[in-house]
C-alpha positions as CSV (number, residue, x, y, z in Angstrom):
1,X,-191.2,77.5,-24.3
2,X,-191.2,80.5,-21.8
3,X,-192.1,78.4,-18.9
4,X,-189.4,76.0,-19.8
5,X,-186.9,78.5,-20.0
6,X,-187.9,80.0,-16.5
7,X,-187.5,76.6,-14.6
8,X,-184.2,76.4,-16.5
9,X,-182.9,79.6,-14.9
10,X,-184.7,79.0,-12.0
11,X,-182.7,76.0,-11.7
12,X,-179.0,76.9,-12.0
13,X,-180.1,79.9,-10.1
14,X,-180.6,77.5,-7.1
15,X,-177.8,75.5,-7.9
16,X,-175.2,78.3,-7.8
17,X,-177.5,79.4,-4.4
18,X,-176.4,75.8,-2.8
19,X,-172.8,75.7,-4.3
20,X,-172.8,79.1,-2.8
21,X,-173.9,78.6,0.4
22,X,-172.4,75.0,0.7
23,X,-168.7,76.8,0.0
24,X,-169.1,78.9,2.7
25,X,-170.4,76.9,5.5
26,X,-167.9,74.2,4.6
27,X,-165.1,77.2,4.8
28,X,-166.2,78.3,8.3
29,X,-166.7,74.6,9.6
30,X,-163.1,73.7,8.2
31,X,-161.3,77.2,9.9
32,X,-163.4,76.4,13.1
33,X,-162.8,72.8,13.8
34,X,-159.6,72.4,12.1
35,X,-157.6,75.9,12.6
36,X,-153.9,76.0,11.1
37,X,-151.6,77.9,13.2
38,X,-150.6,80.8,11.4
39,X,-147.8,81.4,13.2
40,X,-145.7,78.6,11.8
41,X,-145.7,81.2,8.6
42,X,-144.4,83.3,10.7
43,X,-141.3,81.0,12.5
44,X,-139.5,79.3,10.1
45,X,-136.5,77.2,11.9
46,X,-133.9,78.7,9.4
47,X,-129.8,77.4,9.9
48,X,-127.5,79.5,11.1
49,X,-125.4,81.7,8.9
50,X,-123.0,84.2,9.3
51,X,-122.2,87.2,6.5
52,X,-119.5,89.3,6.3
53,X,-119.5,93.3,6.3
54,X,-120.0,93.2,2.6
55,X,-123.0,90.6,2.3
56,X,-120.6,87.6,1.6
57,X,-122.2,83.9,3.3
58,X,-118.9,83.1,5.6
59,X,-120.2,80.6,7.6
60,X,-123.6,78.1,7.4
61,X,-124.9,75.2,9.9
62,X,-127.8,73.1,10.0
63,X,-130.8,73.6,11.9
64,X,-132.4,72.0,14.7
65,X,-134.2,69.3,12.6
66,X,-130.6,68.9,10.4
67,X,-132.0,70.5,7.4
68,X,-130.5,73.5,5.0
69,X,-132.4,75.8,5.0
70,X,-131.8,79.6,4.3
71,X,-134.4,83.3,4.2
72,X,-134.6,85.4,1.0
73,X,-136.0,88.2,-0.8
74,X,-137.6,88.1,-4.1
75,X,-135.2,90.7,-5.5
76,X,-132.2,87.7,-4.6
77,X,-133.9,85.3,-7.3
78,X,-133.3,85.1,-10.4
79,X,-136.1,86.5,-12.4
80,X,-135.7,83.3,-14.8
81,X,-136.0,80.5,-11.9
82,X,-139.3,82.5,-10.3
83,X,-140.9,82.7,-14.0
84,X,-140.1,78.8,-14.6
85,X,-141.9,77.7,-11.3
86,X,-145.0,79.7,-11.8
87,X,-145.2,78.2,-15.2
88,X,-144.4,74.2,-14.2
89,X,-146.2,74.9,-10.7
90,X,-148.7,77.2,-11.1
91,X,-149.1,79.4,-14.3
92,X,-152.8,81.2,-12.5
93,X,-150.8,81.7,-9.9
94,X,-151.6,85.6,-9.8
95,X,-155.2,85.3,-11.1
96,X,-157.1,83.0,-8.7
97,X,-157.4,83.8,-4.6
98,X,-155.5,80.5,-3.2
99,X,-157.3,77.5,-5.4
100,X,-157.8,77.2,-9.3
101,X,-160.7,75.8,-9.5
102,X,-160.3,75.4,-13.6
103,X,-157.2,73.7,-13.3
104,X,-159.0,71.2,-10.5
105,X,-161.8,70.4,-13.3
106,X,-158.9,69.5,-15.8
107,X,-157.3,67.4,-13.1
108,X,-160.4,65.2,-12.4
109,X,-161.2,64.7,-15.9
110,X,-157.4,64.1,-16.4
111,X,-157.4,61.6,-13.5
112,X,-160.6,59.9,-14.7
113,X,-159.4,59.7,-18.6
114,X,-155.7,57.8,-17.2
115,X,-157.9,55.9,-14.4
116,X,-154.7,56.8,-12.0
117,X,-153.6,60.7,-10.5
118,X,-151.8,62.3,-12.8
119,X,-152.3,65.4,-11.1
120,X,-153.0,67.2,-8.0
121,X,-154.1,70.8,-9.6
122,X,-152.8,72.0,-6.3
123,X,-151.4,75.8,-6.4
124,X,-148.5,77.2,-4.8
125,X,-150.5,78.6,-1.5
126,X,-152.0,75.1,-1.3
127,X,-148.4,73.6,-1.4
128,X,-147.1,76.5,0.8
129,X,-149.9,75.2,3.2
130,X,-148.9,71.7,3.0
131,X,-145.6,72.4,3.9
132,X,-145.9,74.0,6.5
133,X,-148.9,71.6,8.5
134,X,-148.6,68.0,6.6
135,X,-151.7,65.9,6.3
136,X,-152.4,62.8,4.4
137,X,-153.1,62.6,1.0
138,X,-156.9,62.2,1.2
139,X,-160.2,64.1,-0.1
140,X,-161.1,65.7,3.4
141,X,-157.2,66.5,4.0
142,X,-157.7,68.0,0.5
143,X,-160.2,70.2,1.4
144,X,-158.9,71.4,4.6
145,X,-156.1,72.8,2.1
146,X,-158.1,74.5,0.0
147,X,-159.6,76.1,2.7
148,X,-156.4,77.1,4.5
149,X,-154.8,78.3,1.3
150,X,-158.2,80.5,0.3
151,X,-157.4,82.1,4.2
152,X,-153.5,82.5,3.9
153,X,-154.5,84.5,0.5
154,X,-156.0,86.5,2.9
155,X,-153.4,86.9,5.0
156,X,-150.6,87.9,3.1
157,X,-149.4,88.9,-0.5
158,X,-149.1,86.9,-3.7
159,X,-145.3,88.2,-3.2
160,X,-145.2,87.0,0.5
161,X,-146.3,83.9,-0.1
162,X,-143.9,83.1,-3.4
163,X,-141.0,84.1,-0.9
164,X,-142.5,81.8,1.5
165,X,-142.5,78.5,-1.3
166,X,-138.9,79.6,-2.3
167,X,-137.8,79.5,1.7
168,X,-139.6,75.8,2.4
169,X,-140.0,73.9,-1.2
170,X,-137.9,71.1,-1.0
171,X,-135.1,70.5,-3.1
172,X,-133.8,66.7,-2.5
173,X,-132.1,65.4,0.4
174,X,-132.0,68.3,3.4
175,X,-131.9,70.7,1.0
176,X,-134.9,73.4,1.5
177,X,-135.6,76.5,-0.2
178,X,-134.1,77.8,-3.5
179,X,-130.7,79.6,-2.2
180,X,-129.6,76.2,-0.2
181,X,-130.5,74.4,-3.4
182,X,-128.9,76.9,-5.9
183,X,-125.1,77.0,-3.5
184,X,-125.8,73.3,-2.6
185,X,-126.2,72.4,-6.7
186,X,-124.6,75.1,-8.2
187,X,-122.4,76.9,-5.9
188,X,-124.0,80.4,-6.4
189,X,-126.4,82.5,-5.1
190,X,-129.9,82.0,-6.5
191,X,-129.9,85.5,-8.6
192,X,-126.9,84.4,-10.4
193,X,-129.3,81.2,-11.9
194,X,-129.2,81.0,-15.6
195,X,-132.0,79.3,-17.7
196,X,-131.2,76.0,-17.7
197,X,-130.1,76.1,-14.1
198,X,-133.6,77.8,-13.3
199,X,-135.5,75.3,-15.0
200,X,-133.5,72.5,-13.8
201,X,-134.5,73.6,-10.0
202,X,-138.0,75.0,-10.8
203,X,-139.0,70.9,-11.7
204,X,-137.9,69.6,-8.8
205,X,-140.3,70.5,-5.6
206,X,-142.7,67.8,-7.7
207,X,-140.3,64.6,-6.2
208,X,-137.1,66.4,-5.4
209,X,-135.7,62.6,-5.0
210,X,-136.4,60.9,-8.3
211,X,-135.2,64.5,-9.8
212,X,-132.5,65.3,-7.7
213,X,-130.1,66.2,-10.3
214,X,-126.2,65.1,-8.8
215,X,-128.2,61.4,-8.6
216,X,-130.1,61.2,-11.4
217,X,-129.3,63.4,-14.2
218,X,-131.5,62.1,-16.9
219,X,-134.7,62.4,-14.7
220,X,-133.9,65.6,-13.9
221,X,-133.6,66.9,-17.5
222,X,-136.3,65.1,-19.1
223,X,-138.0,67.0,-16.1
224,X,-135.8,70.4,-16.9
225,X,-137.1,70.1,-20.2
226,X,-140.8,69.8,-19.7
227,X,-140.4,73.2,-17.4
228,X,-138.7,74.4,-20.6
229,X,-141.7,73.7,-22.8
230,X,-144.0,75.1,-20.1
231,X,-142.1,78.2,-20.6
232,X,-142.5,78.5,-24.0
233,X,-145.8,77.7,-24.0
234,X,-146.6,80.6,-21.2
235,X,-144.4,82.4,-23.4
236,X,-141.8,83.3,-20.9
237,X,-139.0,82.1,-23.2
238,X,-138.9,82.4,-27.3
239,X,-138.3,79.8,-29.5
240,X,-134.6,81.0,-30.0
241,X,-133.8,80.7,-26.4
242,X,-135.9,77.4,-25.9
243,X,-133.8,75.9,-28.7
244,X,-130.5,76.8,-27.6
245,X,-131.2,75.2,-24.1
246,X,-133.1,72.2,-24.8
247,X,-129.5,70.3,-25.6
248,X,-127.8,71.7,-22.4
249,X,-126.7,68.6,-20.6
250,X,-126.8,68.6,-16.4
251,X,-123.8,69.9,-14.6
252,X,-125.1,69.8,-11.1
253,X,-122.6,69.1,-8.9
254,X,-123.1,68.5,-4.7
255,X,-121.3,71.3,-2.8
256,X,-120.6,71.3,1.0
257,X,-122.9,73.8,2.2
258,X,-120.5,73.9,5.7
259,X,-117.7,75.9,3.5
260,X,-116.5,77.4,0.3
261,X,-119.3,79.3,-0.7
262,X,-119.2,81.7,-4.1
C-alpha cells in the first residue's frame, strides 16, 4: 500500500513538474515570437476636448479613427459602476495575476455541458489586451492573450489597468470608454452614475450593440438586471437596494457629444 502510495505522489509530482515547465516555456515562446507592443498602452488616440478654468467639458471632437473617446481617473467613476463591472466582468479580478484559471475550468465544463460557448472566462487584463492588439477568436489567439495579459500584470497596477478597460471598453456605436458613454447615454459625468445607471453600462462591453440601451431597451435591462443579481450575489448591493432597482425601467437617452454637456 506504501509503494502504491509513492508512485501516486510520484506521479502528480511529475505532472505538476511538466505543467510547470510546459507554462513557462510556452510563456517565453509566445513573448518571443509573438511580442505585443506595449506602447499602444501607453498612446491611446483620445478626441479632442477642451475644459474650462473650472474643470467644465466646453468643447469635444472625434478622433482620427471617428470614435469618442475620452481619459479618466479612477477617482472620476462612480464607485457603484466600477463595483458592478468587476462583478458582471471579472469578480477575481484583484486575486489572480492576469488569467483565472478557476473560472477557465468552469467555462470549459460550462461550454462542454451546453455543447456551444457560453463563456469566454476571459478577465479584464485579457480584455484590456484584446482591445488594444485584436486577434481572432481561436485557441492559439487565446493563448497568446493569456500570456500577454500574465506580462501586462506585470507591467502595471490592478488600478492602471481598470483605468485602462474604463478608457477603451466599448460602449455601442463610436462610443469608447465609460465618461463618453456615461455624457453620450446619460448626459453626466461618470461619477455622478447612480445604480441602475451603473449597472446598465457595466453589462454592456459583452455586445455593446444588441445592449445598447437608446436601441434596445429590453435587452439592455434584462442585461442591467443580471449585473444587478451579480451584485448581490458578490454582495456589493443588499437585498433592500437590489429590490428597489430591479423595477427601474431604462431612460437612456442619445446625447450629442459635440455640445451641451452637464
Amino acid at each position: 500500500m506504501k509503494n502504491k502510495s509513492k508512485k501516486i505522489v510520484k506521479f502528480v509530482l511529475y505532472i505538476i513538474i511538466i505543467l510547470y515547465i510546459s507554462y513557462w516555456a510556452i510563456y517565453y515562446c509566445v513573448l518571443h515570437y509573438y511580442p505585443l507592443p506595449y506602447s499602444k498602452f501607453e498612446n491611446i488616440e483620445y478626441s479632442n476636448y477642451i475644459f474650462n478654468a473650472d474643470g467644465k467639458l466646453i468643447r469635444l471632437e472625434l478622433n482620427i479613427k471617428d470614435s469618442w473617446i475620452l481619459p479618466v481617473k479612477l477617482n472620476e467613476i462612480s464607485p457603484l459602476f466600477i463595483n458592478a463591472t468587476i462583478a458582471i466582468e471579472d469578480k477575481n479580478f484583484y486575486h489572480h495575476n492576469g488569467v483565472d484559471f478557476r473560472a477557465i475550468i468552469r467555462a470549459i465544463f460550462q461550454n462542454i455541458y451546453n455543447k456551444k460557448i457560453i463563456s469566454g472566462a476571459s478577465t479584464i487584463t485579457m480584455q484590456v489586451v484584446g482591445l488594444i492588439e485584436p486577434l481572432k477568436k481561436t485557441i492559439p489567439h487565446k493563448i497568446i492573450q493569456l500570456v500577454h495579459a500574465v506580462k501586462l500584470e506585470k507591467l502595471y497596477s490592478k488600478e492602471k489597468i481598470l483605468k485602462l478597460y474604463f478608457e477603451i471598453a466599448p460602449y455601442g456605436g463610436n462610443i469608447y470608454g465609460i465618461k463618453a458613454a456615461s455624457l453620450r447615454y446619460f448626459k453626466k459625468m461618470p461619477d455622478k452614475l447612480n445604480l441602475s445607471e451603473s449597472a446598465l453600462l457595466a453589462g454592456l462591453p459583452q455586445s455593446p450593440t444588441r445592449f445598447r440601451p437608446d436601441r434596445y431597451p429590453n435587452m439592455a435591462k434584462t442585461r442591467r438586471d443580471m449585473v444587478f443579481l451579480r451584485m448581490l450575489n458578490d454582495k456589493y448591493i443588499s437585498i433592500n437596494d437590489y429590490e428597489q432597482f430591479i423595477d427601474t425601467p431604462i431612460a437612456a437617452g442619445c446625447f450629442s457629444l459635440s455640445s451641451n454637456y452637464p
